[in-house]
Each structure stands twice: as structure tokens, then as C-alpha cells.
C-alpha positions in Angstrom: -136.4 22.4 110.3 -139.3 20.0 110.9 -140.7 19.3 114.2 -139.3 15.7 114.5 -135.9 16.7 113.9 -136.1 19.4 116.4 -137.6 16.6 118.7 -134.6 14.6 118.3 -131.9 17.1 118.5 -133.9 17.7 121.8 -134.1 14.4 123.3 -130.5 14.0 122.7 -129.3 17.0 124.8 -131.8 15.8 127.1 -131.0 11.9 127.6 -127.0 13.1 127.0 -127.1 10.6 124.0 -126.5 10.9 120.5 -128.6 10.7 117.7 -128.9 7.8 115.2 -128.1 8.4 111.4 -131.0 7.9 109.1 -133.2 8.5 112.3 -133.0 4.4 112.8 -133.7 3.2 109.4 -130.7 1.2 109.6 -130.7 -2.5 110.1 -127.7 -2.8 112.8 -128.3 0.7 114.4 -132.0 0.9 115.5 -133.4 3.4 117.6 -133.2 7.6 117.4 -131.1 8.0 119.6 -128.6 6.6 121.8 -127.8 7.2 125.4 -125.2 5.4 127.7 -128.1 3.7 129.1 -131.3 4.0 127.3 -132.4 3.7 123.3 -135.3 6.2 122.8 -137.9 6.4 119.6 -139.4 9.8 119.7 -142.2 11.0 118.5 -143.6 13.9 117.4 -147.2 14.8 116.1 -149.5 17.8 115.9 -152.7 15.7 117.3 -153.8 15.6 120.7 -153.2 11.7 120.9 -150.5 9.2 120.2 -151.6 5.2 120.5 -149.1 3.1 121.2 -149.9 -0.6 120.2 -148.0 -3.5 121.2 -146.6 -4.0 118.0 -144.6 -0.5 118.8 -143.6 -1.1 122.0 -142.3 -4.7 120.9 -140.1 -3.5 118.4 -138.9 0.0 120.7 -138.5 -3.4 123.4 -136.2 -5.2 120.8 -134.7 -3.3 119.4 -133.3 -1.5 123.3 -132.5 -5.3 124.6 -130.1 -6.2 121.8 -127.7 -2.9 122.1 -128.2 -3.7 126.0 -129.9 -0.8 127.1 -133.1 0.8 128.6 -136.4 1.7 126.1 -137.9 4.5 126.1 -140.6 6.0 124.3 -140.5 9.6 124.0 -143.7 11.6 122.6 -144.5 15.2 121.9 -148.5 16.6 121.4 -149.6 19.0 119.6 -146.0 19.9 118.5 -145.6 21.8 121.7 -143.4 21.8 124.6 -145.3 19.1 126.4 -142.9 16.0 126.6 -143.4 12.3 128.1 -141.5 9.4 128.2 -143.1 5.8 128.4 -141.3 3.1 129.8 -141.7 0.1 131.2 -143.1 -0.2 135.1 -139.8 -2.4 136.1 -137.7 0.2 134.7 -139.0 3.1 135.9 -139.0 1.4 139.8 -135.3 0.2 139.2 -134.0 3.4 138.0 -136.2 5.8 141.0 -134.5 3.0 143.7 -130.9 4.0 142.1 -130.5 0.1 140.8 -128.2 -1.4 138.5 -130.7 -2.8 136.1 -128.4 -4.3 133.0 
């Protein structure tokens, strides 16, 4: 099974979401997976860096507000166990204060 599969069948279990058929190649259901609350991209590479531009985090952004939910950005290095999630400062303090944010 490739590595990015595995990483979403991960996140999913994780985040207690589902994941998105055709990984989120589809016009009207973005995203690669979907939680109650959040729409995560994740990704996987065997580097020791990921860049995320503003052009990505636009579209992750987008494509999270218009199915009303939280983005999240969920990288893997070096195809190892070592996970992070990126999201937006606002988020992040909403969610560690226990706040309603949508």
C-alpha cells in the first residue's frame, strides 16, 4: 500500500472522519478527509521538508470554509511516524479555549 494511502487511512482514525473518494479530486467533495469539524489535506513525503506556500494554504482554506468546517494541514517526514498538523493561529486558540468557532 503506498505511504499516502496509509497516511490517510491514518488521519481518518485519528481526526474520527472519513475519507474522501478519489483522495479530493472531485469538484463538489474537496479535501482527504472529512471530520465533523475539520477538512484535512494530508501529506506524505520521504524528504525532510515540506513548503507550504500560500497558494496551498488558500485552497486547503477554501476549500474547509465552503463545507463549514475547520482546515487543517496534516504532514508526515520522511515517511515516518513523525506527524503535524498546521492550522491557523485563530483556530488553534478557539479550539485549546473549548470555543464554538463555526
Amino acid at each position: 500500500m503506498k505511504h499516502w494511502i496509509k497516511k490517510e487511512i491514518k488521519d481518518a482514525k485519528v481526526f474520527d472522519g472519513k475519507r474522501t473518494r478519489g483522495s479530493g479530486n472531485q469538484w463538489n467533495n474537496r479535501g482527504d478527509i472529512k471530520s465533523k469539524i475539520f477538512l484535512i489535506e494530508a501529506k506524505s513525503t520521504d524528504k525532510n521538508s515540506f513548503s507550504i506556500t500560500q497558494k496551498l494554504w488558500k485552497k486547503i482554506w477554501e476549500e474547509a470554509i465552503r463545507t463549514q468546517r475547520i482546515p487543517i494541514l496534516s504532514i508526515r517526514l520522511n515517511k515516518n511516524d513523525m506527524d503535524m498538523v498546521v492550522l491557523e493561529r485563530r483556530d488553534f486558540l478557539e479550539l485549546m479555549k473549548g470555543g464554538e468557532i463555526l
